[in-house]
Each structure stands twice: as C-alpha cells, then as structure tokens.
BADREN-789706 format. One record per residue (C-alpha): z, y, x; residue in one letter. Coordinates in Angstrom, 3 decimals. Example, Ala and Ser with C-alpha at 12.3 -4.5 7.8 and 13.67 -1.06 7.14 Angstrom:
BEGIN
       zz       yy       xx res
    7.800   -4.500   12.300   a
    7.140   -1.060   13.670   s
***
This chain:
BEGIN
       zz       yy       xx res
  -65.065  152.712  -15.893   x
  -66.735  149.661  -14.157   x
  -63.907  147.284  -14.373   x
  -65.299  144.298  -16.784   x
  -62.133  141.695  -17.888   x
  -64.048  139.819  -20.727   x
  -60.995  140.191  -23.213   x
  -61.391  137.821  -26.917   x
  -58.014  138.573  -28.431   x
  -56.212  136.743  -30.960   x
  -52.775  138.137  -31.331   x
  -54.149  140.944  -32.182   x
  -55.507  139.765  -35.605   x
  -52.046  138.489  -36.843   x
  -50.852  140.805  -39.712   x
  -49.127  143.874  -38.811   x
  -45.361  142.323  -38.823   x
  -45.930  140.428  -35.511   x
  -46.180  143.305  -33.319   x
  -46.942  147.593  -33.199   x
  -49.955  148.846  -31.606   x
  -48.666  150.766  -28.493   x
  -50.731  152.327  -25.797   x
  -49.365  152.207  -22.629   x
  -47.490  156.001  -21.075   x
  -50.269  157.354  -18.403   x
  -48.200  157.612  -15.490   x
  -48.894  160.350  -12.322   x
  -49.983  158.878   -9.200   x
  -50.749  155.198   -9.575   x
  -50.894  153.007   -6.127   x
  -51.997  149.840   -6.321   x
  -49.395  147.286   -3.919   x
  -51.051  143.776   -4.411   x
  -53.989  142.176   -6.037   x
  -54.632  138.778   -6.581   x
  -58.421  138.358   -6.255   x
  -58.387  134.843   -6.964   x
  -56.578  134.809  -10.086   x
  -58.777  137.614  -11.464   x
  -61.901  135.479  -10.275   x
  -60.494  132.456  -12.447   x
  -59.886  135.224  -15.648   x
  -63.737  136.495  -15.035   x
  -62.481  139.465  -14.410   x
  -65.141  141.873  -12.060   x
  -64.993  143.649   -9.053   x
  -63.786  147.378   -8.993   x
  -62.166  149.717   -6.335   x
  -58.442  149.847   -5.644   x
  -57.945  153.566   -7.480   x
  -59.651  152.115  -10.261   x
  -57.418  148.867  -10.710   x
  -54.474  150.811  -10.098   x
  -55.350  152.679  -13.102   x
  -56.340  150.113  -15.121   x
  -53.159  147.763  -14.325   x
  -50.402  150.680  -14.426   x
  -52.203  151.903  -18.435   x
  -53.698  155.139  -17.217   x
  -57.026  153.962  -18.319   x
  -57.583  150.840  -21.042   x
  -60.990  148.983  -20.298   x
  -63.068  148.295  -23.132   x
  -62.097  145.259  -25.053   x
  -58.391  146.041  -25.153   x
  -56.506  146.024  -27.860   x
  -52.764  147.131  -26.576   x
  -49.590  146.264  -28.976   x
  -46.202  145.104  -28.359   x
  -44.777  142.178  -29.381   x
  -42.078  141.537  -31.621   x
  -39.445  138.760  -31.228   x
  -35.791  137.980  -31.674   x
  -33.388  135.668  -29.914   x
  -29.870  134.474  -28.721   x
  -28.882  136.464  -25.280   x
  -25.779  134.368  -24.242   x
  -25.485  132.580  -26.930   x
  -24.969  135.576  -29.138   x
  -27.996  136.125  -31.809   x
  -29.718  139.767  -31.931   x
  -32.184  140.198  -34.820   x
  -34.815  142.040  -33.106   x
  -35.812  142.261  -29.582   x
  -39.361  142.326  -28.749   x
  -41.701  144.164  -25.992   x
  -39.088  147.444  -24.912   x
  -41.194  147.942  -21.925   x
  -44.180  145.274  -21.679   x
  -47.414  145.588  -23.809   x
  -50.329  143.204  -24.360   x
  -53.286  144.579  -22.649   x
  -55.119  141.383  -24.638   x
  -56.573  137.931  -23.701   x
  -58.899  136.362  -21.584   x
  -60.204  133.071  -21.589   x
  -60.824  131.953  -18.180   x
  -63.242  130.308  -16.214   x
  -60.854  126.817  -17.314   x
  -61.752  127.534  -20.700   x
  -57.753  128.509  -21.206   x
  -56.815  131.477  -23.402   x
  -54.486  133.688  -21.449   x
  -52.386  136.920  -21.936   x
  -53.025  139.944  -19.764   x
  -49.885  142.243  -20.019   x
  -48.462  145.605  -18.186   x
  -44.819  144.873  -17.452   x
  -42.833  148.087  -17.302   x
  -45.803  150.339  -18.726   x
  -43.693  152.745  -21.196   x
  -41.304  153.087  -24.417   x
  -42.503  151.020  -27.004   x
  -40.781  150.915  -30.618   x
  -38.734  148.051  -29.611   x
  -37.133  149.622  -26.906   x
  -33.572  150.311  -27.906   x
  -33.235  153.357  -25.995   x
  -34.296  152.122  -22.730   x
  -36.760  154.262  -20.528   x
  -39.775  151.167  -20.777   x
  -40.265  151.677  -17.478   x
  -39.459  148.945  -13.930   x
  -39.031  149.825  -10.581   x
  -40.324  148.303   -7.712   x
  -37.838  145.564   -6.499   x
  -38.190  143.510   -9.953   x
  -41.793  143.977  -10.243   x
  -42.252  142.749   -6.594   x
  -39.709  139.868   -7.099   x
  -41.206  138.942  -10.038   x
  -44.639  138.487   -8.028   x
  -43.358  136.754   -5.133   x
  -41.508  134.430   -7.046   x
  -43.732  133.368   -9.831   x
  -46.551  133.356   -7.463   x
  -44.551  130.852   -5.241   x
  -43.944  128.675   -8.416   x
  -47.292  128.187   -8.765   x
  -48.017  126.941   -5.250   x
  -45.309  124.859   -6.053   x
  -46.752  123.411   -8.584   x
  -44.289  124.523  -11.318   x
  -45.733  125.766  -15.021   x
  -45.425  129.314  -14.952   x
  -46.892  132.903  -15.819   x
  -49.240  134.270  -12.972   x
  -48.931  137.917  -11.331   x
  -52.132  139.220  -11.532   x
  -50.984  142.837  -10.170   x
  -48.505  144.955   -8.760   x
  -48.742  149.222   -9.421   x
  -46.653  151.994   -7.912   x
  -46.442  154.518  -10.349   x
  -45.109  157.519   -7.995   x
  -42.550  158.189  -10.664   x
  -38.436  157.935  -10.029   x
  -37.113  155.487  -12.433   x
  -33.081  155.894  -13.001   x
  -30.785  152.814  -12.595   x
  -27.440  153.309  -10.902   x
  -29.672  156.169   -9.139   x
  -33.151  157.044   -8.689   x
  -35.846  154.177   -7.561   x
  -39.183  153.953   -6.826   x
  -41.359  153.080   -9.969   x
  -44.129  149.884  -10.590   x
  -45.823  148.368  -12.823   x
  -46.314  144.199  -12.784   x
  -49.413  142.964  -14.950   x
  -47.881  139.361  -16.027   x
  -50.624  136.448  -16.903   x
  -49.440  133.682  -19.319   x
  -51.131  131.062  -21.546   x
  -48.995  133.000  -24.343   x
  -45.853  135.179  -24.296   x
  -44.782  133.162  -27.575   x
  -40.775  132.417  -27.495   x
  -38.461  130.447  -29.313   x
  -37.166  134.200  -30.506   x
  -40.760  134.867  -31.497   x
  -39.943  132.378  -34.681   x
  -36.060  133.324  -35.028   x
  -36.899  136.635  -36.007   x
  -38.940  135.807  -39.064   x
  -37.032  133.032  -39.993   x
  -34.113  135.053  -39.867   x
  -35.356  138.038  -41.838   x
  -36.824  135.213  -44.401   x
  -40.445  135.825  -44.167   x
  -41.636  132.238  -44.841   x
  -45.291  133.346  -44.828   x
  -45.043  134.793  -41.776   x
  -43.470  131.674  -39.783   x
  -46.479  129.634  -41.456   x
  -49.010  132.020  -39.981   x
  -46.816  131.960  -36.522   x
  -46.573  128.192  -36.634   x
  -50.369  127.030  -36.953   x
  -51.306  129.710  -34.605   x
  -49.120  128.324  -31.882   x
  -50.166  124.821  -32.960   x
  -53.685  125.982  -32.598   x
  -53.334  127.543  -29.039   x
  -51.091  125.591  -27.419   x
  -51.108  122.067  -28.794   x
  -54.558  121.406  -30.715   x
  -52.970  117.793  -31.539   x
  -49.448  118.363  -33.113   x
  -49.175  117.845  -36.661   x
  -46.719  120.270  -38.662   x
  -44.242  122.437  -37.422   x
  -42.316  119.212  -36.430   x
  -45.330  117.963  -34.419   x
  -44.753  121.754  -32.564   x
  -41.147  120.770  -31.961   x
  -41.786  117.740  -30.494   x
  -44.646  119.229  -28.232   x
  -42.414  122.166  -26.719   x
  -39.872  119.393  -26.185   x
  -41.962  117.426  -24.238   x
  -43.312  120.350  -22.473   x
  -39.628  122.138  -21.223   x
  -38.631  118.537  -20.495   x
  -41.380  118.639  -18.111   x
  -40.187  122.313  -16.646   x
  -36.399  122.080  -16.599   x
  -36.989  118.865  -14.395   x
  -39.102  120.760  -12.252   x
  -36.950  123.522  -11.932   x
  -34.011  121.259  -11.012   x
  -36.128  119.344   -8.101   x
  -36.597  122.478   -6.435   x
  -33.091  124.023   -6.525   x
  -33.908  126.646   -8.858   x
  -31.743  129.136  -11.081   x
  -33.494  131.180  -14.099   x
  -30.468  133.282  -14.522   x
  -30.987  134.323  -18.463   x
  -32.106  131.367  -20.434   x
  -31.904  132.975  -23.726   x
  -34.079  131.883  -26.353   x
  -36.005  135.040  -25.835   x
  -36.702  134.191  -22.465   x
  -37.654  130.255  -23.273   x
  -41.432  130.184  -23.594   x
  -43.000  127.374  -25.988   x
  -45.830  127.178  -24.153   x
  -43.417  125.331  -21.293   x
  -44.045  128.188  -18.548   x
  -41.507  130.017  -16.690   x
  -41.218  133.272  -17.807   x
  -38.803  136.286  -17.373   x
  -38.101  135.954  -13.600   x
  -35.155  138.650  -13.649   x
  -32.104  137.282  -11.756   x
  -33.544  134.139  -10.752   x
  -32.636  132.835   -7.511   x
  -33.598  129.594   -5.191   x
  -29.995  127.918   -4.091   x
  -29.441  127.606   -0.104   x
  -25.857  125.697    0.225   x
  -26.116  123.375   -2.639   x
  -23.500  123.765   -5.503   x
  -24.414  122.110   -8.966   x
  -22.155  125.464  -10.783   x
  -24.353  127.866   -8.556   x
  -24.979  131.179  -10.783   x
  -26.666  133.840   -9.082   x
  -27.215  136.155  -12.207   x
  -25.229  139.524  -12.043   x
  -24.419  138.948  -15.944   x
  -23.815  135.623  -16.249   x
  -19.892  135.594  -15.892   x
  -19.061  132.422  -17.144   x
  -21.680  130.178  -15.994   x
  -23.674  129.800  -18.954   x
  -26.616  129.570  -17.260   x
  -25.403  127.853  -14.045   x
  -27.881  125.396  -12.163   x
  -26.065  122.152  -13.737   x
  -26.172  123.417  -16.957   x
  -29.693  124.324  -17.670   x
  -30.847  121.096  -19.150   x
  -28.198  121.523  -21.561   x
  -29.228  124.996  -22.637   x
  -32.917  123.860  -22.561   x
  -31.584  121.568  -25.297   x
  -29.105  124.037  -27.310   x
  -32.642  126.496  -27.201   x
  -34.572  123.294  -28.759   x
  -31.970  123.186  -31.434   x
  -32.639  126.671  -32.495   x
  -36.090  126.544  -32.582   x
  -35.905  123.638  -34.889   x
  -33.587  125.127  -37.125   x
  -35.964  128.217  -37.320   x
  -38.848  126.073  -37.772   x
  -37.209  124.216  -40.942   x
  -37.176  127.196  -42.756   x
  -40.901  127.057  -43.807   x
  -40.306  124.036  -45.830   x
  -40.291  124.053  -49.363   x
  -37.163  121.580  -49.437   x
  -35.608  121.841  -45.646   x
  -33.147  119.131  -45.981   x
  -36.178  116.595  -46.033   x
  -36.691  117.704  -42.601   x
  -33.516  117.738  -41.058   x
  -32.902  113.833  -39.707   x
  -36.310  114.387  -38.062   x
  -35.622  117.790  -36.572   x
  -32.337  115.986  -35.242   x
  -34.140  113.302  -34.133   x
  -36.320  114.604  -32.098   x
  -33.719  117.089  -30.870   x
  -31.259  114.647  -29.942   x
  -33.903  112.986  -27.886   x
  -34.522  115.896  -25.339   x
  -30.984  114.669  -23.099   x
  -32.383  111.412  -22.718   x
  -35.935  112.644  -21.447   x
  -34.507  115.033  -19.444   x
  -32.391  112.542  -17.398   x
  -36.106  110.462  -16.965   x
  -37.608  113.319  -16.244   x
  -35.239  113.984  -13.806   x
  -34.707  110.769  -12.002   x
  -38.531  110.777  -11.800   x
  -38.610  113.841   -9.874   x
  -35.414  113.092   -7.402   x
  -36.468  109.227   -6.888   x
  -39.347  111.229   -5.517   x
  -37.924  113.502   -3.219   x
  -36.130  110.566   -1.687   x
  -39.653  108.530   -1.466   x
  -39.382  106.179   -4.228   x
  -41.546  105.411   -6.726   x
  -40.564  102.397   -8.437   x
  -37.143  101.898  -10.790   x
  -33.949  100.296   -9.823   x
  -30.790  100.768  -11.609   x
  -28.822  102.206   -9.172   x
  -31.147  104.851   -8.639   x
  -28.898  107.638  -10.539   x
  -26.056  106.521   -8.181   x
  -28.245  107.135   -5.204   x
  -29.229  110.128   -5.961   x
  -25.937  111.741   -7.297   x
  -24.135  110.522   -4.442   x
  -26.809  112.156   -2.104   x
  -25.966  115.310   -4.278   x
  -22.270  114.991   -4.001   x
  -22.397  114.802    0.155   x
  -24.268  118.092   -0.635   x
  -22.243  119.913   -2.105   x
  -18.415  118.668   -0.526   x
  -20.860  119.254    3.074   x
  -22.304  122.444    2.139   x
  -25.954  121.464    2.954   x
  -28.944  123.186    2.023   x
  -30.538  121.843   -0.811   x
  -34.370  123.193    0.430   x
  -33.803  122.050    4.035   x
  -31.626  118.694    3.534   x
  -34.463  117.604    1.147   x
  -36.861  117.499    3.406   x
  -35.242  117.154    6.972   x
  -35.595  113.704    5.097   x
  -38.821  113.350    6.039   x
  -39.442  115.047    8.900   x
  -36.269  116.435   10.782   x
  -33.030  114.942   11.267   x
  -30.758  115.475    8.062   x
  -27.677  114.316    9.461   x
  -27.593  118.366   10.714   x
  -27.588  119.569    7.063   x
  -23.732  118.503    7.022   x
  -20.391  119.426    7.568   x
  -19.401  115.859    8.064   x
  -22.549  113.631    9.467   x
  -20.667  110.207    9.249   x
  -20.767  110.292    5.329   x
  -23.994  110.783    5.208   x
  -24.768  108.060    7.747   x
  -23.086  105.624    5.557   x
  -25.423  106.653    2.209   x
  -28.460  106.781    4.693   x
  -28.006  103.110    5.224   x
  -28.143  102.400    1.403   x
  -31.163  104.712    1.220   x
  -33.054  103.416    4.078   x
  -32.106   99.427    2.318   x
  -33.860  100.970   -0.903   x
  -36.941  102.138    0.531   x
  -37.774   98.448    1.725   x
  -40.835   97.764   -0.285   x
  -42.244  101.436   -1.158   x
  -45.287  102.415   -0.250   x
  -46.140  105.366    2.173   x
  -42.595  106.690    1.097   x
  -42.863  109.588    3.260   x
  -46.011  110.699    2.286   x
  -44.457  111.087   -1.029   x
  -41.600  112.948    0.118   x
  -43.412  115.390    1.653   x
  -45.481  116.146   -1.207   x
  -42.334  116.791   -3.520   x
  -39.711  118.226   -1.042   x
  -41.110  122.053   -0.078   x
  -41.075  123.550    3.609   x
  -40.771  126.812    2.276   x
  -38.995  128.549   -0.966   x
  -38.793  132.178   -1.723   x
  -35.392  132.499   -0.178   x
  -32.892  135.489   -1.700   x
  -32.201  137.694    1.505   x
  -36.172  137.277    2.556   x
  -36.765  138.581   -1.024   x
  -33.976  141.615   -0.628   x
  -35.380  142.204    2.993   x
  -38.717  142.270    1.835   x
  -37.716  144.930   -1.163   x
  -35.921  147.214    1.070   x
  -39.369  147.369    3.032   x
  -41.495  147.810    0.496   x
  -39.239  150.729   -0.882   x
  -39.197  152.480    2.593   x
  -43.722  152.067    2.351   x
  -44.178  148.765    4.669   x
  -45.409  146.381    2.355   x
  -45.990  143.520    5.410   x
  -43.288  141.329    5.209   x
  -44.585  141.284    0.845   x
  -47.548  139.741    2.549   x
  -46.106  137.562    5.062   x
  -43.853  136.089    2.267   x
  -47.101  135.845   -0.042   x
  -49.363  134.030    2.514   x
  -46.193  131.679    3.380   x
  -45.383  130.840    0.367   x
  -49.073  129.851   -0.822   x
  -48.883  126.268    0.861   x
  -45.027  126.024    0.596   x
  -45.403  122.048    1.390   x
  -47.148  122.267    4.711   x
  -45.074  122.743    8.313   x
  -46.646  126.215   10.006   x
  -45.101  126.924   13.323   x
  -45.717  130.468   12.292   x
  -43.427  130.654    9.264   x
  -39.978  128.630   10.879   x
  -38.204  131.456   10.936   x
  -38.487  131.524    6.606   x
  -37.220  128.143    6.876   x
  -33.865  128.830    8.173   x
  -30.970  129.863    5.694   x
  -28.975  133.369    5.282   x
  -26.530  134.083    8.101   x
  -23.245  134.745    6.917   x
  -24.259  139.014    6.546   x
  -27.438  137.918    4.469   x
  -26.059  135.867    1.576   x
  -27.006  137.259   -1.442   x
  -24.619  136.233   -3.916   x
  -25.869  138.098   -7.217   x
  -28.967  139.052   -8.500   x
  -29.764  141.211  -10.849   x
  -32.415  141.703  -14.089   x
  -33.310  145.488  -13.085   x
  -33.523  146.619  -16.738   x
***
C-alpha cells in the first residue's frame, strides 16, 4: 500500500471501556465517488490512485498506523434516555494532526456491524452518505463549525431499507466525535473513574485552558452558543438534536434529516421522525440548552460531594438563554447590515421575521435580495414590508459599509432540499455531475455566479420536499 495518512492516535489508549476494537467488513467492489484533495492535503495525508483510496476509505485495506475501534456512548433520542448507543455502523480509522497543528478524527461511516449495533446491518447507502458530504461540505464554506467529508465510497453492495439501495461508505473528519452521550453513559452506569479519565482528556484536546469539569461545561457552552446562532442565521434544521448527536467540541455533526428552510416558518421540521416538533427550527436553542443541562448533571457525578457543585452547574447553565439571544442578535443585526447596538434591534429583526413568515418569503433569498436584489418580491404582501423597510433604512443611518457586511453574512447559495433529492436520484442512476455542480457551487456560497442562478431559485410547487429522512 502507498497511501501515507500520518495517524498519532489518542482514543485509542483510553482503557478498554471507552470503545471495542472493530475492523471494518471488506466489502466487494469498492468505487470511489468524491475526494477531497484539499482536505487530505491539510491532514498530510499522500497521494495514491483512486482504486487504492477507494479501498482504503470503504475498510478493505487499513493503512499502517491505524488503529480501528468503535466508540461507545449513550444519550437521550427525543428526550427519552437509552443507556448505550455508540458506533452501530461508524468506526475510528484513528487521528491525524494536521498541517494546523489540530488533532482530528478520521472515521468510515457505514463500514460494517460493530458490537454496538443493535441489530442493524452497519452498513449506509448512497443518498445519506452523499447528503452528508454536500451538506457538511457546504457548512464549511459557510463558515459554520462542523465535521469535514473527506470521502465518499460505493461499495457495489445492495443495502435493504424499505427495498434494496445502492451501498457507500462516507469517511467523516472531526476535531473529536466526543458527545454529551459520550459522558452519560459512564455516569449513568456509575463508573466515576472512567468520567475522570473522559473529562481531562476532553479538557486536554479540546479546551487546553478550562479548569475542572465545570471549566468543560462552561467551554462547550460557549462553544454551541457560538453554533446554534450560526445555525439559526442561515435557516438551518439539524433534525435529531439528541444528546448523542450534540458534539462538545461545538461542530455539527450527524447530518441525517437536516434540511435548509425555503418559505420561512419559525415551527419548520423537516425530520421524518420528529412528530411533534421537538426539534423544530425555533426550538433548537432551547434544546441546545436542555442538552447543556444533561451534560452538567453527568459531569457532577465525578465529585466526591456533588451538591457543592450544583449552584455552579446551574449557574452556568442558566446562562446559555441569555448568550444565545446575544449571540443571536449579533448574527441577525448582521444580516441586516448593522453592527452597532440599539435597543430596538430585537424588534427589528423579529418583525422582519414575522413579515416572513405571515408572507411566505424565502428565508435564503429575502436575506439577501437585501443587499443586492429587490426584496419587496420575496412577499405575498409588498406594502408591509415597505413600511418596516422605512424603519430599517432610518436604522442604518450611521453604519459603516452596511452592505458590505450583509453580503458577507447573508449566502447566495444554500444546499437546497429538492437540488439535494435531484442530485441523489442521479447519482443512484451513475451520473454523479450535478454532485459536482452542487459541490463547486456551494464552495463560495457568498459570491453572485451567473452560472449557478438557477440553484438560487426555490422548489416549484412538484419539488418541495417536505420530510427528510436519517437513512438508518
């Protein structure tokens, strides 16, 4: 093999109850469907053939270095606690630091049954694991924390949903794949020793200057604070924020049914599974806090005397509502070109958001018509938004270079649901161009190419797509 990735694992030496050694299951005619050249540049990972990377990133051959193990983990799904999840169909190739002198996780996403599969085949087919690329990879451009796709395998293999589809492989790249369910499961089962050992190792990757497991706390705080906003400015829907799926290193991770809105709706749920709008748009913030809560109650259990910890757990829990709303307003004074504060900035904004909604504009589009179209054709009714544009325009007197601003925040371009499903349906059939058109559109999402207007315009009524689903 002449594939070098220069792997220095860590995980890996973390006793024997955080995870089972698992090779990945050789599958029989790997075809490799996308490559991203610079990411593996930036991992210092080398050159090789196509045949040979397929191999490599589907698990028919492990490069030397590797150390492959599933992870194990625990964590509310829908509010509902299950004592052990972990890795039923991903394993940890290893780590990588990269050329940024970040440790990173390499990991085959679909590669085989693992012993925390449940009874599920370990396998993905090709519309997730393309999804998952497109999407993540467009996060990124965006400028939105998130794990990297660093490949994308066709196994040749049928793999059996509601009938038989095409097989793949995604190889995921993440600062970590530590959750909030990653410490549930061991405070749960009551291994104290264990959540120490978890606990300074995350401190030690991930935030070198928090002190104590309340010092973590505070940093993931800070950190989804940070993502939730971000999520929110762009009009997007994770679909399954269980604890499982909330990532302490503050990435986006898990993009199953996740979806980009087109008519803005603040209840918008996309997910399949989602019936009663846990995990609507609105409402993420507020489950970004209720995941908070439990992993401070998990972290507590590694104190000798917990109650000495609790008003500070609280504390610093209670305090995530507040910096989400700054974090917010930061990021949607923004989009409408302000920088400075004024306290009817929230009123502003939310009222903007209102006409939205009752005018069924598109949040992508209506953003940034803003700046550079004319946004009175984003609504049902113009005349009400005539009358806010005369309070916005009266608020922008004084900001500097407002649109300049604007058009660094509000994107041209988001990975739109029906291009997604249209570009699936292709790539099933063998025509994997529209996976690249969408790829090489989405890499400068805040720039106006004449090229790409047609991914500007919304679904016609035959394209909505009104649920996605996790295709597990």
């Amino acid at each position: 093999m002449s594939l070098y990735i220069p792997f220095d694992n860590s995980f890996a030496e973390l006793p024997p109850e955080f995870h089972s050694h698992q090779m990945p299951t050789p599958v029989g005619e790997p075809r490799l469907l996308a490559y991203n050249q610079d990411l593996a540049e930036a991992l210092g990972i080398g050159a090789a053939e196509p045949e040979e990377l397929a191999r490599v990133f589907v698990g028919n051959e492990i490069p030397a270095g590797a150390d492959p193990l599933a992870q194990l983990y625990a964590g509310h799904q829908f509010g509902s606690f299950n004592p052990q999840l972990g890795d039923g169909r991903a394993i940890l190739l290893g780590e990588v630091v990269g050329r940024d002198g970040i440790r990173r996780d390499i990991q085959l996403k679909g590669a085989g049954r693992t012993p925390y599969s449940r009874g599920g085949d370990g396998r993905a087919w090709m519309g997730p694991a393309l999804r998952e690329y497109l999407v993540s990879e467009a996060m990124h451009s965006l400028g939105i924390p998130t794990t990297r796709a660093l490949a994308a395998v066709a196994t040749g293999e049928t793999v059996w949903r509601e009938g038989g589809l095409p097989g793949a492989v995604l190889t995921r790249v993440a600062k970590s794949h530590l959750r909030v369910g990653t410490f549930q499961v061991f405070a749960s089962r009551g291994q104290v020793e264990a959540l120490k050992t978890l606990t300074e190792y995350a401190i030690a990757r991930h935030y070198p200057e928090a002190e104590g497991p309340m010092g973590l706390l505070r940093a993931v705080r800070d950190a989804q604070v940070e993502l939730i906003a971000a999520w929110m400015s762009v009009g997007f829907i994770h679909g399954v924020m269980n604890t499982d799926n909330s990532s302490i290193a503050g990435e986006t991770i898990d993009y199953g049914p996740c979806a980009f809105m087109d008519v803005y709706h603040p209840s918008r749920v996309f997910s399949s599974i989602d019936r009663m709008g846990r995990y609507a748009y609105s409402n993420q913030p507020n489950i970004a806090v209720w995941n908070l809560a439990q992993l401070a109650t998990a972290l507590i259990q590694q104190y000798d005397a917990p109650e000495t910890v609790v008003e500070e757990a609280t504390e610093i829990v209670h305090a995530m509502p507040d910096l989400l709303e700054a974090a917010w307003l930061k990021k949607f004074r923004a989009k409408l070109g302000i920088t400075t504060v004024e306290e009817g900035d929230m009123g502003l904004i939310t009222d903007l958001m209102r006409l939205m909604a009752e005018g069924q504009a598109d949040f992508t589009n209506s953003f940034r018509a803003l700046v550079d179209g004319d946004p009175r054709d984003q609504f049902l009714d113009p005349e009400a938004f005539d009358q806010w544009e005369e309070r916005w325009q009266q608020r922008l007197q004084g900001e500097a270079e407002p649109e300049a601003v604007m058009r660094a925040v509000n994107p041209v371009l988001i990975p739109r649901n029906h291009r997604i499903e249209q570009m699936i349906a292709s790539a099933v059939a063998g025509d994997m161009a529209p996976f690249e058109r969408l790829m090489a559109a989405l890499a400068t999402p805040f720039e106006v190419r004449a090229e790409f207007d047609d991914l500007r315009r919304p679904p016609a009524e035959d394209e909505v797509v009104k649920a996605t689903f996790c295709g597990t």
